[in-house]
C-alpha positions as CSV (number, residue, x, y, z in Angstrom):
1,X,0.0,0.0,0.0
2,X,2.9,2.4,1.1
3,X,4.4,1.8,-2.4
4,X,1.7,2.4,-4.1
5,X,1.2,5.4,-2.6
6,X,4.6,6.5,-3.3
7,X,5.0,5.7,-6.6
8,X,1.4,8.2,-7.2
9,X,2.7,11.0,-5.3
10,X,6.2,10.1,-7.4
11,X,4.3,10.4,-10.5
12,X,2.2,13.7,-9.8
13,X,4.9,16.2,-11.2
14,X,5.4,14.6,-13.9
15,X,1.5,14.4,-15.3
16,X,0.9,18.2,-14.6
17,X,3.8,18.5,-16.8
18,X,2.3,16.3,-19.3
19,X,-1.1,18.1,-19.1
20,X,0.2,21.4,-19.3
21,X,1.7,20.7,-22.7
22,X,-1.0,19.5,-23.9
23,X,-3.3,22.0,-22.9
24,X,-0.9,24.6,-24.8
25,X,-1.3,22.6,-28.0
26,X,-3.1,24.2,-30.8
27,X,-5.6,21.8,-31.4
28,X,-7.6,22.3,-34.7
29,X,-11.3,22.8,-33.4
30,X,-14.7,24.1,-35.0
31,X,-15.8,25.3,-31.5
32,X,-15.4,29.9,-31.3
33,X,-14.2,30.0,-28.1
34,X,-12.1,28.0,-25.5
35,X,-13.4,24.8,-24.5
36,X,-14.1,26.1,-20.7
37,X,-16.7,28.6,-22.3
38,X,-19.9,27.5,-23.5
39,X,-20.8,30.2,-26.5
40,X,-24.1,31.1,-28.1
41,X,-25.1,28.4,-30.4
42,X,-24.9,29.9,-33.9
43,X,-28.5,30.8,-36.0
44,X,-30.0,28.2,-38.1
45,X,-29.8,28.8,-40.9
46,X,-32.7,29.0,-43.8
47,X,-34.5,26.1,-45.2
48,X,-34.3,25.1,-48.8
49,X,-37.7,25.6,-49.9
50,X,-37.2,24.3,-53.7
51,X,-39.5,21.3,-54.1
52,X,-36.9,19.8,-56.1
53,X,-36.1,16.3,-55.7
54,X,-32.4,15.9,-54.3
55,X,-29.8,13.3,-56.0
56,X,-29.3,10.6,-53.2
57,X,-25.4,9.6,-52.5
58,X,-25.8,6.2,-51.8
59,X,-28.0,3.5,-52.2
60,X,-31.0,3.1,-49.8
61,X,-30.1,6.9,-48.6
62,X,-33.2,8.0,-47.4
63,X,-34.9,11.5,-49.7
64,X,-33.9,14.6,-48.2
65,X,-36.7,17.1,-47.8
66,X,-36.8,19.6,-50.1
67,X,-39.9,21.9,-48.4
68,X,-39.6,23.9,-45.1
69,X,-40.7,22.2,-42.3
70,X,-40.5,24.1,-38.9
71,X,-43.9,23.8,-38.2
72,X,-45.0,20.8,-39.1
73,X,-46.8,18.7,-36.5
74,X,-45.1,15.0,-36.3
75,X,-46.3,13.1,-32.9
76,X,-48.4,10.3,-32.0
77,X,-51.6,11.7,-32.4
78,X,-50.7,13.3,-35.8
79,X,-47.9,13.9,-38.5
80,X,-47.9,16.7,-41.0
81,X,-46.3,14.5,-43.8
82,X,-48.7,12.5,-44.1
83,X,-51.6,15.0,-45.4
84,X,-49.7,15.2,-48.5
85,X,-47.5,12.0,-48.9
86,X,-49.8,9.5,-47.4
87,X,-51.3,6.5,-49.9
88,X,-54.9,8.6,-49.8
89,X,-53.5,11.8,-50.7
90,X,-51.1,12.2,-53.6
91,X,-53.5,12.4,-56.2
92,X,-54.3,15.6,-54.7
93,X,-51.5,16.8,-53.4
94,X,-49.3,15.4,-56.5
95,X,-46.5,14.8,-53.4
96,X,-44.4,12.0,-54.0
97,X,-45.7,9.0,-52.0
98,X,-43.9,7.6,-49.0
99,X,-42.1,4.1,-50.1
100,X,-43.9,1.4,-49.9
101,X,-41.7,-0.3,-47.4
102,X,-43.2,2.3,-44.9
103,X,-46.5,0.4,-45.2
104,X,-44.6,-3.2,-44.2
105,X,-43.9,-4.5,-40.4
106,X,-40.7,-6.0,-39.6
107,X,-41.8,-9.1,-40.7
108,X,-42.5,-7.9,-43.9
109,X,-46.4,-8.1,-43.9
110,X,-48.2,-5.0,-45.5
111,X,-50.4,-2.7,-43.1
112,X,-53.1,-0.5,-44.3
113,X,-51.3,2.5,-42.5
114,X,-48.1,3.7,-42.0
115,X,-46.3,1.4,-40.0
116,X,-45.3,3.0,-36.2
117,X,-41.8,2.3,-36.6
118,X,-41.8,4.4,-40.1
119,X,-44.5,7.1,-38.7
120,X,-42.0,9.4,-37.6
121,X,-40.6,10.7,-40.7
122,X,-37.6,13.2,-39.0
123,X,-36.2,10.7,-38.0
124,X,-34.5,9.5,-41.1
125,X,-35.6,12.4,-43.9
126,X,-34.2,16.0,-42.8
127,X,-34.9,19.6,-44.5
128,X,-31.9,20.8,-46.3
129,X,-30.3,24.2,-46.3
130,X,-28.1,26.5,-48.3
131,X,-25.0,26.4,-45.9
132,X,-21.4,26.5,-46.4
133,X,-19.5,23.3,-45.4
134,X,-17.8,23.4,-41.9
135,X,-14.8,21.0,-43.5
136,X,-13.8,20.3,-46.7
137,X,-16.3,17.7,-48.4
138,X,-14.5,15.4,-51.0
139,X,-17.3,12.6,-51.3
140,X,-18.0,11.4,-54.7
141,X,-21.0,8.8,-55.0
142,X,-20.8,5.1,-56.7
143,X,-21.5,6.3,-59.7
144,X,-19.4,9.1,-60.4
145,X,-16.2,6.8,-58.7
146,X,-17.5,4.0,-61.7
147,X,-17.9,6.7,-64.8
148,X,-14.0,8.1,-63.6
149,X,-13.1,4.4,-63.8
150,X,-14.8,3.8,-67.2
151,X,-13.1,7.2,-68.7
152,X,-9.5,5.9,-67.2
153,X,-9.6,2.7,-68.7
């Protein structure tokens, strides 16, 4: 126990030492202020309010939203969405219609409605909005990595 006890209080010097230098690091951050102050979170920004289909990135990548949504009402006595992309109302509407794998349980058996674990449409779609990137974005989607290949070969 004594050695142990030694041995820490040997130690202590040198990890304030080792903290202090790397507290003095520059360490590349998107935070605006030190990481002991907590500053105002920035504005959000605007919506995209196009109603323009988005390309999707990757297979199975679910639709981005291309329509403001701020106030639309999405709980479990009502969601928004569906008065325009439900089965019932696209004729109207002329919405695109939610996939039809939002109608199936997990066991792959169609519903009549919306099944509950697809009801809550925010949770995998998201409003986009004119913003410039935080970090540099170099992404390129399957296709445009095939057509490079193609052209190369």
């Amino acid at each position: 126990m004594m050695k142990r006890l030694f041995l820490i209080v040997l130690l202590m010097p040198f990890l304030v030492v080792v903290e202090q230098a790397l507290a003095e690091q520059n360490i590349a951050t998107l935070r605006s202020a030190e990481i002991s102050v907590e500053p105002d979170a920035p504005r959000m920004g605007n919506e995209e309010n196009k109603d323009m289909k988005r390309k999707r990135n990757y297979p199975m990548q679910p639709p981005t939203i291309p329509h403001k949504t701020a106030n639309y009402r999405i709980d479990l006595n009502s969601n928004k969405c569906l008065s325009c992309h439900s089965r019932r109302q696209v004729d109207e509407s002329q919405a695109p219609m939610v996939s039809v794998t939002h109608y199936m349980d997990r066991d792959g058996n169609f519903l009549a409605e919306v099944s509950p674990r697809r009801y809550f449409c925010n949770q995998c779609h998201v409003p986009q909005g004119e913003l410039k990137p935080l970090v540099e974005n170099t992404f390129e989607d399957i296709d445009t990595i095939l057509d490079n290949k193609k052209k190369k070969q």
